[in-house]
N, C-alpha and C positions, 0 to 999 in steps of 0.2 A: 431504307437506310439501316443499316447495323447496329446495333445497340450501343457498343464502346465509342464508333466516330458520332452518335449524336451527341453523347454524352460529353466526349472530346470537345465537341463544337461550344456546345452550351455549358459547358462547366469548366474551364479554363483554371488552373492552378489547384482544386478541389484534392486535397488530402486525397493518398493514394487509398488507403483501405475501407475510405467512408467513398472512393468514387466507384471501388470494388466492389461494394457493398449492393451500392445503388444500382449499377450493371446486374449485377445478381439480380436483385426486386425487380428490373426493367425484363430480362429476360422472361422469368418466371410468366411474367403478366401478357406480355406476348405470345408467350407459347402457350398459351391457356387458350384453348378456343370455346370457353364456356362463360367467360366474363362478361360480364353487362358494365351498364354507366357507374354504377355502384361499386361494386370492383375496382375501376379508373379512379372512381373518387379515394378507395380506400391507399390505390397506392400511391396516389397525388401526395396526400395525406401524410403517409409514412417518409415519401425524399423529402417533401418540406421541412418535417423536423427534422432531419438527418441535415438539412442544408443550414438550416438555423442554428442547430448545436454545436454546428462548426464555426458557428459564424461567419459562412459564407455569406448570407445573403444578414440584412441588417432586420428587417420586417417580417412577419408572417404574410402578408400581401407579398411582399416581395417573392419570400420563397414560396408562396403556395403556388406564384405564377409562374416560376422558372418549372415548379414541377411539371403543373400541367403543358408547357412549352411541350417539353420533353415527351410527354403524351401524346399530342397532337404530330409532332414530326414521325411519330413512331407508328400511331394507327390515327392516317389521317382522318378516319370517318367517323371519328367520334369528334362531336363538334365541340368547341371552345369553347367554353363559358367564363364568365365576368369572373375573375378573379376572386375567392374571400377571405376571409380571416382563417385561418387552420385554425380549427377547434382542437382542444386540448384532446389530443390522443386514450381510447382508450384502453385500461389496465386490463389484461386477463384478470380475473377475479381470482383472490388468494382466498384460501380457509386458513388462516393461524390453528391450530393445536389450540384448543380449548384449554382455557384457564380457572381456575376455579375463580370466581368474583367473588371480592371480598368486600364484605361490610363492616366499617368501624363502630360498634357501638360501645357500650360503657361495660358489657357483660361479654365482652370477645375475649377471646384467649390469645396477649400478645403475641405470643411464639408462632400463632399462626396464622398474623397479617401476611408474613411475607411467604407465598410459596414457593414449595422449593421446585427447581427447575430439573426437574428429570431429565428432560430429552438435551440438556446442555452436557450429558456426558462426554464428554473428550472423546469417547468409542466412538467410531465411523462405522456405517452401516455398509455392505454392498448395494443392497436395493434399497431405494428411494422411500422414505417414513411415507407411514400407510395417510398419516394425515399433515404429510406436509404442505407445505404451500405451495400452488400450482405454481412455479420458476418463471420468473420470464425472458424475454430474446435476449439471445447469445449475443454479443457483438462483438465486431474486429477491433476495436482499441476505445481508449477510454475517454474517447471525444465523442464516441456514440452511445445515445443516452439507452441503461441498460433496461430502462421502466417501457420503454418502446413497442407495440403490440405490435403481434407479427402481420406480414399484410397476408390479407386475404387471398390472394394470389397462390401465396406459395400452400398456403394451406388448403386450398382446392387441389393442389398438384399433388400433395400428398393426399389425400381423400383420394383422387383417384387412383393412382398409383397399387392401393389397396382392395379394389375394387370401386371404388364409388362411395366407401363405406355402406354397402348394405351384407359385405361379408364378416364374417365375428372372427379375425384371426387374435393371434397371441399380443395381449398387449406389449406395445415397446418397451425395452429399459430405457429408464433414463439415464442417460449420459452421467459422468462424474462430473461435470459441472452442473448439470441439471441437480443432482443430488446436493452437492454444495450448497448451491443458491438456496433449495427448497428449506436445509436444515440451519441455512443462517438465516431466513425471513424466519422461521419458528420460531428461533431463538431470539431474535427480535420482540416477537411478540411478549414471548415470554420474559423478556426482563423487563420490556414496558410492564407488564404486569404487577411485576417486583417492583418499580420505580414508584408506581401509583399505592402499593401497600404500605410503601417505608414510608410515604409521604405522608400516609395516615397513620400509621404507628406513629410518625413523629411528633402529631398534633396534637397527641395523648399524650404520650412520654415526655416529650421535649425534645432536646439535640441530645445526640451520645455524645461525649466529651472523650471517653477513654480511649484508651491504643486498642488494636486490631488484633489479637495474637491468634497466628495461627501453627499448631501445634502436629507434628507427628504424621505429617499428608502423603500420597503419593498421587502422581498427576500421572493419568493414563496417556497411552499413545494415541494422537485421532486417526494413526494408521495402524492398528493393533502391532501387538508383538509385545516386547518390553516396555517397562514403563521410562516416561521420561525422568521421574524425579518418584525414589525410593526412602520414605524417613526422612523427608525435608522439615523444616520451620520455617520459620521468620515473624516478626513482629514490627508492626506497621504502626507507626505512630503519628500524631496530628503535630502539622506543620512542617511534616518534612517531606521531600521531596524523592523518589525514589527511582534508581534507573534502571531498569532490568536488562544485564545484559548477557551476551554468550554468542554461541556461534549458530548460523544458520543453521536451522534444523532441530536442535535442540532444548524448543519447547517455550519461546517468549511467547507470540500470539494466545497460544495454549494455555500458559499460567491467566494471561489478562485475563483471557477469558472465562476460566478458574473461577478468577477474582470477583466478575458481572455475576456471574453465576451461585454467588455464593456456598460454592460448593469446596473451599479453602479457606480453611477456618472458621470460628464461631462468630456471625460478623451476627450481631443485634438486630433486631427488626427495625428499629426506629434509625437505623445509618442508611442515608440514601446513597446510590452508588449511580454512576453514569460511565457509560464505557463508549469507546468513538473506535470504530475497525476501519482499517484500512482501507474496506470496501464497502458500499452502500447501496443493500435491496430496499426497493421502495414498496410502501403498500401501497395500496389504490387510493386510499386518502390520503398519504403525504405528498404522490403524484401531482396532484392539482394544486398543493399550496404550494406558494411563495418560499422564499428562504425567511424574509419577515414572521411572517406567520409559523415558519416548523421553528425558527428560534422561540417566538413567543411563547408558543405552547410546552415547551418544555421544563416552563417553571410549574411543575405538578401544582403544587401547594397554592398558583395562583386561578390555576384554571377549575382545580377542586370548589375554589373559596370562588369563583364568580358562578360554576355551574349552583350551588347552594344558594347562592343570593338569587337567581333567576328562580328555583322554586319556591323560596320566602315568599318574594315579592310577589310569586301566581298566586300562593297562598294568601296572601294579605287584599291582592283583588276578587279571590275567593266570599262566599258568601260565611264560610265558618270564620277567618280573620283568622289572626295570632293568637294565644293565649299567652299566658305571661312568660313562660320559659325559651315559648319561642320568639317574642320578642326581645330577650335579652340572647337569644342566640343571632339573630338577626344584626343587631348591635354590635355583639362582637367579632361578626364576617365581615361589617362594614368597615372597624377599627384594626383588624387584621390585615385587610386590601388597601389601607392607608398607609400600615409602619411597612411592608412589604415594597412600597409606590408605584402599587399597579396602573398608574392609568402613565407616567412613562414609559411602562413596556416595549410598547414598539417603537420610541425612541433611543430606548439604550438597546434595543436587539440591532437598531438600523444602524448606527456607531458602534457596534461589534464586526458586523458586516463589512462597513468601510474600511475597518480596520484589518480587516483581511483579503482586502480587496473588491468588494463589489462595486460595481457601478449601479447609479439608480436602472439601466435598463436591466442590468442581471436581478437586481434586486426583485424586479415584477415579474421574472419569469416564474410557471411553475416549474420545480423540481425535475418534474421530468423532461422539458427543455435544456437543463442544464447538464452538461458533460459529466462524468463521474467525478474528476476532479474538483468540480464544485459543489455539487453536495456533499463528497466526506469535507470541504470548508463549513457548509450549511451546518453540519449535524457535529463539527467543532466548536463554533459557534454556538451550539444549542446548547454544548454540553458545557461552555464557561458560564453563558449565562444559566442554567440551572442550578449552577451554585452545590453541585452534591457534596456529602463527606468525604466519599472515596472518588476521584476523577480518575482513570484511566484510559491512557491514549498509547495507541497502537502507531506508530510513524506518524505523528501529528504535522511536521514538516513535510511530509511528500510531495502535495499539491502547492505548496506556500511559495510567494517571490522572497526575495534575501529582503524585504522592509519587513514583508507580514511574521517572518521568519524571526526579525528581531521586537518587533513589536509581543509576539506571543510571549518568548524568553522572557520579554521584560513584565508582561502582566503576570505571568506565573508565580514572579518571584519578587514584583513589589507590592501588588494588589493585597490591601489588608485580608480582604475575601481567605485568599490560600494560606495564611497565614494559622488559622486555626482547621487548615482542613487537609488530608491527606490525596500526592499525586503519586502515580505509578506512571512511568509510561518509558515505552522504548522507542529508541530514534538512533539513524545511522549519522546524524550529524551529531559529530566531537564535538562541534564549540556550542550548538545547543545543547548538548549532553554535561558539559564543562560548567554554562553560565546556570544552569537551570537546577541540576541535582546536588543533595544534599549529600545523599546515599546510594550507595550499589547493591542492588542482589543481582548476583550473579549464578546463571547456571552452567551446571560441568558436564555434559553428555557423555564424558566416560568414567566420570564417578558416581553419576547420575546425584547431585548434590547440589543443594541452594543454600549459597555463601553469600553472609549480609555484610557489610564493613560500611563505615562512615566518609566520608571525599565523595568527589565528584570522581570521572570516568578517569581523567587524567591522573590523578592521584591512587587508583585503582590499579591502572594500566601500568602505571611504575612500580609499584611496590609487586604485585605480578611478576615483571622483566625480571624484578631483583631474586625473587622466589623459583625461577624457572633457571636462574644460573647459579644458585645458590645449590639447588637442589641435582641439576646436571654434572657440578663440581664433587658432591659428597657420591653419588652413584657412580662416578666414576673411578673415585679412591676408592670404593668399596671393593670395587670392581679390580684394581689393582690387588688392593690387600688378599683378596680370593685368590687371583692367579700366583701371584706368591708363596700362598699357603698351599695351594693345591702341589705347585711343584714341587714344593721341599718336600710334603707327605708322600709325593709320588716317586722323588730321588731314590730316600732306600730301598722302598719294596723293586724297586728296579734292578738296581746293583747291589743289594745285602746290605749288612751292616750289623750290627752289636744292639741286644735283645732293649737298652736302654732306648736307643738309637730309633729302634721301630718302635716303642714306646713312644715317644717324645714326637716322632711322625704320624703316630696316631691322634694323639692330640690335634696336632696343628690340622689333620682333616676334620675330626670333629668340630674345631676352629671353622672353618674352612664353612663346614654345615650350616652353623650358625649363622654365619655370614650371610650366605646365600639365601636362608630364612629370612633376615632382615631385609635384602637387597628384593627378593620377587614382593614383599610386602611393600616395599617403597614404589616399587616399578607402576605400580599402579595410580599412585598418587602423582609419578613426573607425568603418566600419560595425561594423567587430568590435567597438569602445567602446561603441558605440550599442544594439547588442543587449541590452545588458543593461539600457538605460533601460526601467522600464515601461510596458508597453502599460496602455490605459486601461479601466476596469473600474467601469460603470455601472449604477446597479441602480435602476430606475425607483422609483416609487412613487406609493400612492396619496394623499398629501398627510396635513396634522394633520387629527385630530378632537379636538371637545373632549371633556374628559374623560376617568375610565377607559374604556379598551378592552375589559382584562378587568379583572376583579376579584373574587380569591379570599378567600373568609368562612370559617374554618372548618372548611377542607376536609382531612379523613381519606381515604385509602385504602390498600386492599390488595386483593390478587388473591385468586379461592377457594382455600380449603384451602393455605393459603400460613402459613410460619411465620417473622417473628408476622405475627399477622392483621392488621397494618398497616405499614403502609411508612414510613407518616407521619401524624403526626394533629395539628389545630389548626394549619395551614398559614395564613396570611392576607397578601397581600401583592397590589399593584396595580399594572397596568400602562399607562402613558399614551402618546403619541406621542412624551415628550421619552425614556423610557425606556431605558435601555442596560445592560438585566440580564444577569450571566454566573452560570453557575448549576454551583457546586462541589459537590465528594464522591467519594469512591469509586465505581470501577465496582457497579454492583448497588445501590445506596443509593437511586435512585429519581427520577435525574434527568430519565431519556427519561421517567419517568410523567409526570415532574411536567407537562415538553413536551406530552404528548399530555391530560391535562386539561386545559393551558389554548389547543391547539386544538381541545375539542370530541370528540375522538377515542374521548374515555375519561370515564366520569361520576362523579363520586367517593361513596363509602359514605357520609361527612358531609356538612356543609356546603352551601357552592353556589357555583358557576363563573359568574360572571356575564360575558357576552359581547357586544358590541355588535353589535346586528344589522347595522350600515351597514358594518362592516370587513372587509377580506379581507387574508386570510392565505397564509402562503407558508413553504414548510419547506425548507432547502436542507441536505442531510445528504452524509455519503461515499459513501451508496450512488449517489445519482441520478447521477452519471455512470456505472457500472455498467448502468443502464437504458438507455443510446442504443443506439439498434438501429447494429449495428457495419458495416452495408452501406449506411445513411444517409449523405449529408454532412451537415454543421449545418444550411444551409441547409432541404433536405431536409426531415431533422427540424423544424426549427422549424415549416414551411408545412404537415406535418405534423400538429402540435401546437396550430397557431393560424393554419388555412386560410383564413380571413379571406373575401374574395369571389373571389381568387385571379387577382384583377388585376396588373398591371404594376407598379402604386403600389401594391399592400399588400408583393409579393416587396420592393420596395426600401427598406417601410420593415421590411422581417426583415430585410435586408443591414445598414440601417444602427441595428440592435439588436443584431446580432453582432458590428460594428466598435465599437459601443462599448462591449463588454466584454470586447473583447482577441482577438475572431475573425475574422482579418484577410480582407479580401479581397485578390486579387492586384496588386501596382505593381513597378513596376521605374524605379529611378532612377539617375543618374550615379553615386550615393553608396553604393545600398543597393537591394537586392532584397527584397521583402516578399511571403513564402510566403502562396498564394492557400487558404486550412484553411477557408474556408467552403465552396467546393468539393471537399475533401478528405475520402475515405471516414472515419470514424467512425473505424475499426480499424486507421486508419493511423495515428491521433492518439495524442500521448502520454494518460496517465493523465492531468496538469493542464491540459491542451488541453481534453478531453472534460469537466473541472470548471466549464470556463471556460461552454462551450456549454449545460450543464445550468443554469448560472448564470442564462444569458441565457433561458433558457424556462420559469425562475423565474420572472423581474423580470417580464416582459414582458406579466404580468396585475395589475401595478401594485399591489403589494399596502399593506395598512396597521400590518399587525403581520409582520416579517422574522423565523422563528426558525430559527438556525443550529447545526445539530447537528456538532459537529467537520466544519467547511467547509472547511479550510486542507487537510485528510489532501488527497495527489495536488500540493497545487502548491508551486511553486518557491518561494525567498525572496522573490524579488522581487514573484511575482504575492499573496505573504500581504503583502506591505506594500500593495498597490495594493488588495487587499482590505479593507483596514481603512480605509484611504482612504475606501474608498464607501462602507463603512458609517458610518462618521463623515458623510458628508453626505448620508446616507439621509432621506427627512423621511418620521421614520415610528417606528415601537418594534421596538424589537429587542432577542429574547430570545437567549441565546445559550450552548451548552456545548462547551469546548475545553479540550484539554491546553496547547493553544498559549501558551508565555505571553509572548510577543511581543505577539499579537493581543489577546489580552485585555484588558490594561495598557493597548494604544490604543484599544479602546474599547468597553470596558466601564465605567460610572459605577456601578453597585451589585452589590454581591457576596453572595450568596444561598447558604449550604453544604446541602446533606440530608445528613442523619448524624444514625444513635441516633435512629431516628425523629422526626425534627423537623425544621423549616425555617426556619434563622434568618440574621438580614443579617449581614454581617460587617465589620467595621469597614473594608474595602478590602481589593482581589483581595491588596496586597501583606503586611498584616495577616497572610489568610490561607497566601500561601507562608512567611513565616517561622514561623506557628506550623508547617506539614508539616515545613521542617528541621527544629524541635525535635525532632518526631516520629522524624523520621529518624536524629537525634543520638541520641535514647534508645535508638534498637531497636542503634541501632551499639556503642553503650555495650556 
């Protein structure tokens, strides 16, 4: 039997790129004619977690037997065996970049608890740091967990491939994701490092109380060439809240990480800092724990003060005992672990949890069981409860539902905690950016400039508009005044005139100079207004049809041996061309089903999915810009994607499908310079660049039904408004499920919740955000 129809048979509804995935490892292991019982068990092993992370299967019993199923149909003569628990997968083993270990004593030299983190320079390497951390498995989207070791399988296929490895050829490069990964687990390591030394600078010192200034920086490119930010400031102060924003590409991520790094400003030793990325490599120990436990441990200060108490106390059942200083040191660990209220720990980590969604069974899984999306919540989580000075959060909304989404807004900014402590962080949702920030630093990528000002985004974003029409209006009279001037200056020498006369013209050219002096000095400063206008963001389509599109009768489903055995049942509801559905609920309730029965993907237990034969469909989710091969340019990709006859006129009409949706080709003008990102390797593009380009290899098959799986994750404010934009003038249906509720609100017209097994309309998206506050008011109660 063939690999895809067993798979077909026994994996029924199974996410398309984790079922791709798993065909790939089945192959692999098939076509190895060197593999024993061991081998089988390793790849058993590896689809079971892949089935689990999806939450396909609900058990590890469960999924270890579906995998071995799959084995046994595949090469019947390896015999069955009794089904067990999947053991926790193991990690390739990482080497962190050695850190210098620091001891606190009474004769240390504060300045140098905290080390400084070298290898966090913003520079990007070509090849892979000599002592980074071995990367681990690459994976097709972020439901597959990235801690995952590779199977066995494939890695005999490469051994042999090579010879058998007993030949010494040239070692591989590593990949630019491989590189990535290797120098963000480093970097990992190394602010753990830093976390742990402020913690003890601070137990000497105290708290730092004072503001942050950071004076005269410039912030390297992590793609070399110019820098991003030349002669910047800013100065960070306790209790306020800060939003960084600007345009894709332009250097957010980069400053946070500036920030963790403390290599941006004079930040004290004794200031703890905790930084939360957008993406999370796991070590081999945070692998195996819990979400419980990686929140616990993150209160440095508690796990210092109970590792100290476990030596005390070996000492005091020791035969030398305490002497007197070390029992008054002993005393005041104990008394410290009390005002701190260490032994609730892991009950206010597990009501952090809840509050961002965990269920007690996510709660017990390890880490690397869990999807990516749930560990950057884990290590959110970790970084509220560690309580630092500085908190910096990189899209902290990404993975969140619209409760968790307002439940964090509101810890942020009522929790006495933040109150005395400093946040930084960037987020493409307005209204978390709105309720939450105090302040804006803003960065300018064509004045390369960091601009602080007080308000939230909103108040930012207007006074902005005001300044970019303000300034579009004086460059233009400037602009007149010169051609006037010029022309009179140019009248007489034209047709003569009286010796006054070309006097008096000579003036008004010199006039005229000056002018133009002032006007190319200013041009500089509208391009930098300009930047922020948005690029244009077009999303073809295939026109109305009449009638429903689809249309749902009825329709129940649930996954096998899943509890309950429905997700939802007696769903009905239709979709037409004017349609503008956004589709509510908690993570896990059933929304990505719902998506994938009404493209066809998934066929449901009841009812029936009626489809129209004449439409085409088109899914734009967070992972596909994850999919651009990172050595591509757009261009590249797209021709690619949709090679056409591969004419002169089909390249130009990809060029101008990428320029209109925001993938610029190169110009250069008196005013303003426009980076050529169609040409531009993939891996050099931001996260919302690469959203942008996926966008356009969406559209560009003209589809009739648009459904957008959280689209916004990756781009900037600006490019989620020019997003709503075009789908407001989509002519087409459009399905749609987002935390974002900026985007929603512009354009979504019906609001659909799954919850409690059911599928019902809701009187409006805004209906349903005031009932979640309710929700939210209660549990706070």
């Amino acid at each position: 039997m063939a690999v895809s129809e067993a798979c077909s048979a026994l994996l029924p509804g199974l996410e398309p790129d984790i079922f791709d995935y798993i065909v790939g490892i089945l192959d692999d292991a098939v076509s190895d004619n060197d593999r024993d019982m061991d081998a089988d068990e390793e790849t058993a092993e590896s689809i079971a977690g892949f089935l689990l992370s999806a939450e396909y299967c609900e058990t590890e019993e469960d999924a270890a037997a579906k995998a071995r199923e799959l084995l046994a149909r595949l090469t019947p003569s390896i015999p069955k065996s009794k089904p067990q628990p999947r053991a926790p997968p193991r990690i390739r083993k990482s080497k962190p970049k050695q850190t210098k270990k620091v001891e606190v004593t009474s004769s240390d030299s504060i300045a140098s608890l905290v080390p400084k983190t070298e290898a966090l320079s913003v520079q990007s390497n070509t090849e892979a740091p000599s002592k980074a951390v071995a990367p681990v498995l690459e994976t097709a989207s972020d439901d597959i967990p990235a801690g995952k070791k590779a199977n066995k399988a494939e890695q005999r296929k490469n051994k042999k491939a090579s010879g058998g490895g007993k030949k010494k050829g040239k070692k591989k490069k590593a990949t630019a994701s491989e590189q990535a990964v290797a120098q963000a687990m480093e970097i990992d390591a190394e602010l753990q490092a830093a976390r742990v030394a402020a913690a003890k600078a601070r137990s000497i010192m105290g708290a730092y109380k004072g503001a942050l200034d950071a004076s005269s920086f410039t912030l390297d490119n992590p793609g070399g060439g110019i820098p991003l930010l030349e002669d910047a400031a800013c100065t960070l102060v306790r209790g306020r809240r800060y939003g960084l924003i600007g345009r894709n590409g332009t250097g957010k991520s980069t400053m946070l990480r500036a920030f963790a790094a403390r290599r941006v400003g004079d930040v004290p030793p004794n200031v703890t800092v905790h930084y939360v990325s957008q993406e999370v490599n796991l070590t081999e120990e945070q692998a195996l724990k819990n979400p419980v436990e990686c929140v616990v441990e993150a209160d440095i200060e508690r796990t210092l003060l109970l590792e100290e108490l476990v030596a005390i106390e070996a000492t005091i059942e020791s035969a030398d005992g305490l002497d007197a200083k070390g029992s008054k040191r002993h005393g005041d660990v104990i008394s410290r672990l009390d005002e701190i209220d260490s032994d609730s720990a892991e009950r206010r980590a597990t009501s952090l949890l809840e509050n961002l969604g965990f269920s007690p069974e996510l709660r017990a899984r390890p880490l690397v069981q869990l999807s990516g999306g749930w560990r950057v919540r884990t290590m959110l989580a970790a970084a509220i409860f560690a309580k630092p000075d500085l908190l910096l959060l990189d899209e902290p909304t990404n993975h969140l539902s619209i409760l968790a989404v307002l439940w964090l807004a509101r810890e942020l900014t009522t929790n006495e905690t933040w109150k005395d402590r400093t946040i930084v962080l960037v987020s493409h949702d307005r209204h978390f950016m709105d309720e939450v920030c105090s302040d804006c630093l803003h960065i300018s990528g064509a004045a390369k400039r960091l601009t602080q000002s007080r308000g939230n985004y909103t108040k930012w974003f207007t006074q902005r508009t005001a300044q970019q029409v303000l300034f579009a209006k004086e460059q233009a009279h400037r602009q007149g005044e010169i051609d006037t001037l010029r022309e009179y200056a140019g009248h007489g020498f034209k047709y003569g005139g009286s010796a006054s006369q070309i006097n008096k013209m000579g003036m008004k050219a010199k006039q005229a100079d000056k002018l133009e002096e002032i006007h190319a000095e200013h041009a500089e400063e509208l391009a930098a207004l300009q930047e922020d206008l948005e690029l244009p963001m077009n999303i073809k389509s295939g026109g109305d049809l009449s009638g429903f599109i689809v249309q749902l009768v009825d329709v129940g489903f649930g996954y096998p041996n899943s509890t309950p055995a429905r997700l939802f049942e007696h769903c009905e509801f239709g979709i037409t061309s004017k349609s503008r559905i956004v589709l509510l609920g908690e993570n896990g309730n059933g929304k990505t089903t719902l998506v994938k029965l009404i493209m066809g993907e998934l066929q449901p237990c009841e009812g029936e999915v009626k489809r129209s034969p004449h439409a085409r469909y088109a899914v734009v989710n967070q992972h596909h810009a994850d999919q651009i091969d990172l050595s591509m340019t757009p261009l590249q990709y797209l021709a690619h994607e949709f090679p056409g006859d591969g004419s002169y006129e089909h390249m130009q009409i990809l060029r101008g499908h990428l320029a209109s949706c925001g993938v610029t080709a190169g110009s250069k003008s008196a005013n303003s310079t426009v980076m050529d990102l169609q040409n531009t390797p993939a891996s050099a593009l931001s996260g919302g660049q690469r959203s942008r380009v996926a966008l356009a290899a969406v559209s560009f098959a003209k589809p009739h039904v648009l459904v957008l799986d959280e689209p916004t994750n990756n781009l900037d404010l600006e490019s989620v408004s020019a997003l709503a934009e075009s789908v407001q003038s989509f002519e087409g249906a459009v399905v749609c499920v987002s935390h974002d509720q900026f985007f929603v609100q512009a354009v979504a017209n019906e609001a659909w919740v799954v919850n409690g097994g059911k599928v019902k309309q809701a009187v409006s998206f805004e209906a349903y955000r005031n009932r979640q506050l309710k929700v939210l008011d209660k549990g706070l109660a």
